[in-house]
C-alpha positions as CSV (number, residue, x, y, z in Angstrom):
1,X,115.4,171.7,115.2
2,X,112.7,169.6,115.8
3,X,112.5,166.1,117.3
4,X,109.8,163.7,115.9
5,X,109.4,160.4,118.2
6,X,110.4,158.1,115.4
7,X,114.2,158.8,113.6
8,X,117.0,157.5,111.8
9,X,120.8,157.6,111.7
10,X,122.2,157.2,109.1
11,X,126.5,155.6,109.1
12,X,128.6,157.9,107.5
13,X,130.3,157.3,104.0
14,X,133.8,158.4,104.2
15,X,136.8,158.3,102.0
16,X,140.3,158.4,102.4
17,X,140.2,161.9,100.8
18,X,137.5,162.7,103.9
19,X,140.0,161.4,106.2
20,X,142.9,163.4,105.0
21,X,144.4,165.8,107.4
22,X,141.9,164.3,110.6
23,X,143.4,162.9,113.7
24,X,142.2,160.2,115.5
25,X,143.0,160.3,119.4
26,X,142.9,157.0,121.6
27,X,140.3,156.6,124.0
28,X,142.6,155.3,126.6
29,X,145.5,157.2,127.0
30,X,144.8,160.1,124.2
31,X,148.1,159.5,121.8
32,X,147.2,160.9,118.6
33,X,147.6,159.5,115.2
34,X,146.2,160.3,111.3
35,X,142.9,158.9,110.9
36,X,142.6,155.4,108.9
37,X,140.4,153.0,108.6
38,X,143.3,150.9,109.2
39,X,143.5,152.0,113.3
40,X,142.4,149.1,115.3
41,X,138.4,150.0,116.5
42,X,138.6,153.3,114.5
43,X,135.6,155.4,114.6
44,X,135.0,158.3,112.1
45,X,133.2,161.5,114.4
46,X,133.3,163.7,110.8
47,X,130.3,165.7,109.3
48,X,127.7,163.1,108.6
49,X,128.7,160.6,111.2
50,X,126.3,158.7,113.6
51,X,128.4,160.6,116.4
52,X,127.9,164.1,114.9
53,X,123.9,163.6,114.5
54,X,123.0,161.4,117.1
55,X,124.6,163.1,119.9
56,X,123.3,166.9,121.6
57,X,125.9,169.7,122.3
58,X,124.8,169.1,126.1
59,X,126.6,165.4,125.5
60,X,123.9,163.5,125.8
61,X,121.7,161.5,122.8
62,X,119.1,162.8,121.1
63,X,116.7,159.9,122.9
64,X,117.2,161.4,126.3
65,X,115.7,164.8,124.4
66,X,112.6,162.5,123.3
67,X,109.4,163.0,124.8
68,X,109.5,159.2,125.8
69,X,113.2,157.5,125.7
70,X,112.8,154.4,122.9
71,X,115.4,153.0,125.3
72,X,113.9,152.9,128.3
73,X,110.4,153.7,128.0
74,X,110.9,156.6,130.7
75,X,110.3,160.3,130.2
76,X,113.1,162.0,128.0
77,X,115.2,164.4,130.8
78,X,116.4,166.6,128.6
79,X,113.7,169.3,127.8
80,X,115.4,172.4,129.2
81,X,116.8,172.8,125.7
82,X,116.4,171.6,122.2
83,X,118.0,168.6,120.6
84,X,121.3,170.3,118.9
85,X,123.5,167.9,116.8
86,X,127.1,167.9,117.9
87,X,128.4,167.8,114.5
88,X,132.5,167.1,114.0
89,X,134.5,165.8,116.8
90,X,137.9,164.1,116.6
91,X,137.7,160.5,115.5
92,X,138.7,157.6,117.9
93,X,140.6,154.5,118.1
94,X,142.4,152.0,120.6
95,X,146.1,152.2,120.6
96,X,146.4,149.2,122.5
97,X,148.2,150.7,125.0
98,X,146.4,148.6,128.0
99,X,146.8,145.2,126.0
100,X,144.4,143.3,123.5
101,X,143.2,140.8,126.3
């Protein structure tokens, strides 16, 4: 895949029929529960997802893959590989399981 210095991301649509059978896991203590757009600070990771096209395999973004980083106006660092999309990774949410200070 090629990299162009100028791209967009676009949010994922999802429905509850999208989110039928997906877990969500909590970024602080990993507890696990269905995925709903009801979770407190839930974030779909699905197909189509800013997540699952904006970030490489390597676990990095795809700016750091850039010739020049929009971000920083540095060098991109990434160039021993090519940008590869993650794709579908478990959604997220916050359990509140270290209080909602």
């Amino acid at each position: 895949m090629m990299i162009n210095e100028t791209f967009t991301i676009k949010a994922a649509v999802h429905s509850a029929a999208t989110l039928n059978g997906r877990k969500a896991k909590c970024l602080s203590c990993s507890r696990e529960a269905a995925s709903s757009d009801n979770l407190p600070f839930f974030q779909f990771n699905g197909e189509g997802s800013e997540r699952a096209t904006r970030d490489c395999k390597c676990g990095y973004s795809i700016v750091t893959h850039l010739e020049v980083n929009p971000t920083t106006g540095r060098a991109g660092h990434n160039k021993d590989h090519e940008f590869t999309p993650r794709g579908d990774t478990q959604d997220t949410f916050y359990c509140g399981c270290r209080g909602w200070e």
